[in-house]
C-alpha positions as CSV (number, residue, x, y, z in Angstrom):
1,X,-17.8,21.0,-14.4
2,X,-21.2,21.7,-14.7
3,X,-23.7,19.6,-12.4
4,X,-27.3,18.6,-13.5
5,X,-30.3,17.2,-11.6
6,X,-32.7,14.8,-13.0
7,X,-36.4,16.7,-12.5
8,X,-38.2,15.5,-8.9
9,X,-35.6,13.6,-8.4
10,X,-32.3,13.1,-6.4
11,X,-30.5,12.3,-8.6
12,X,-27.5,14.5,-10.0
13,X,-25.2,14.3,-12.4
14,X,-22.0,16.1,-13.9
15,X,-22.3,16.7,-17.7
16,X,-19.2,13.8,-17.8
17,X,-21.5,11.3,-16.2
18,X,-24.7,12.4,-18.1
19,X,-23.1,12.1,-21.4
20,X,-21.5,8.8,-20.8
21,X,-24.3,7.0,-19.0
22,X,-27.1,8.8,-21.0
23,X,-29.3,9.6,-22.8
24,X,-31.2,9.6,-19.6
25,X,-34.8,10.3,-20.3
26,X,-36.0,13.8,-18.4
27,X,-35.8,17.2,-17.8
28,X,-32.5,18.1,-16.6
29,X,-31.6,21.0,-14.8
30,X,-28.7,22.8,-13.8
31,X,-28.0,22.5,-9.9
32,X,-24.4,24.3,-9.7
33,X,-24.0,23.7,-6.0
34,X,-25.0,20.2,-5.8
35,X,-22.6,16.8,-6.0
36,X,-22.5,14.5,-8.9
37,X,-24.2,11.0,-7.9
38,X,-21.9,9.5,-9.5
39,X,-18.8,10.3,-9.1
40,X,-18.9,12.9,-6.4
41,X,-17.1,15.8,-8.8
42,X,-18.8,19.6,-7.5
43,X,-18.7,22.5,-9.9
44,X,-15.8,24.5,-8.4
45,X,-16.6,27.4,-10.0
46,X,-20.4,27.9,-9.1
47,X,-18.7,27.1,-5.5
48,X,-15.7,30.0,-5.7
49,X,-18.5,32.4,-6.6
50,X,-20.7,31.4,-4.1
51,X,-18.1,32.3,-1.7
52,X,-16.9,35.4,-3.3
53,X,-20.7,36.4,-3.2
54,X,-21.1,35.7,0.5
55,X,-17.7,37.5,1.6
56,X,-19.3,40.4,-0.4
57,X,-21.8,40.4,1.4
58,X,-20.4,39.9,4.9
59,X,-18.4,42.7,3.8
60,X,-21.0,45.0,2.9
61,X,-22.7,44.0,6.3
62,X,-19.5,45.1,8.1
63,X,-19.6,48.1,6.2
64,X,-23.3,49.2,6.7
65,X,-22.9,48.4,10.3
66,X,-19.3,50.6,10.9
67,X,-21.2,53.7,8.9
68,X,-24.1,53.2,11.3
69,X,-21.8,53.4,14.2
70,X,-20.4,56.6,12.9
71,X,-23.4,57.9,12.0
72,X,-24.8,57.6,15.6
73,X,-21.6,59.1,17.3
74,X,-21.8,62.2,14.3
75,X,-25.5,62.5,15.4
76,X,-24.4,62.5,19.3
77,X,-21.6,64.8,18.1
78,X,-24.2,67.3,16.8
79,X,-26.4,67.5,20.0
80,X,-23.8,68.0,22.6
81,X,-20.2,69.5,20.3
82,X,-18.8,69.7,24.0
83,X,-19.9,66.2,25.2
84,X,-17.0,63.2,25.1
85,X,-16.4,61.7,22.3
86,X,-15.6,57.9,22.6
């Protein structure tokens, strides 16, 4: 379900609500992550993307941050081959 927000306003609707209380005068745009006003129904798919997108990116994080680490023992690796490797 698709949620909309009435322009410099606070008030947010689903495309359910807006099409049976409107026409509401104004420029509406799309607010995917926002709550109806109305009747409180979110747009669960903006939300499951959302969090796909920010596991991703945790993710990636994690990632860039274990090459780092490898990097920086390779690198320690290279100036002392005999030193101890942890």
């Amino acid at each position: 379900m698709t949620i909309y927000r009435l322009e410099d306003s606070t008030l947010y609707l689903c495309g359910d609500c807006l099409d049976e209380l409107g026409p509401i005068p104004g420029k509406w745009k799309e607010e995917a992550l926002d709550t109806c006003s109305v009747c409180g129904e979110i747009d669960l798919q903006a939300q499951e993307e959302m969090n796909q997108y920010c596991h991703d990116m945790d993710q990636l994080s994690y990632e860039e941050d274990q090459f780092q680490s490898d990097q920086e023992l390779w690198e320690a690796h290279i100036r002392d081959p005999h030193g101890v490797m942890l």
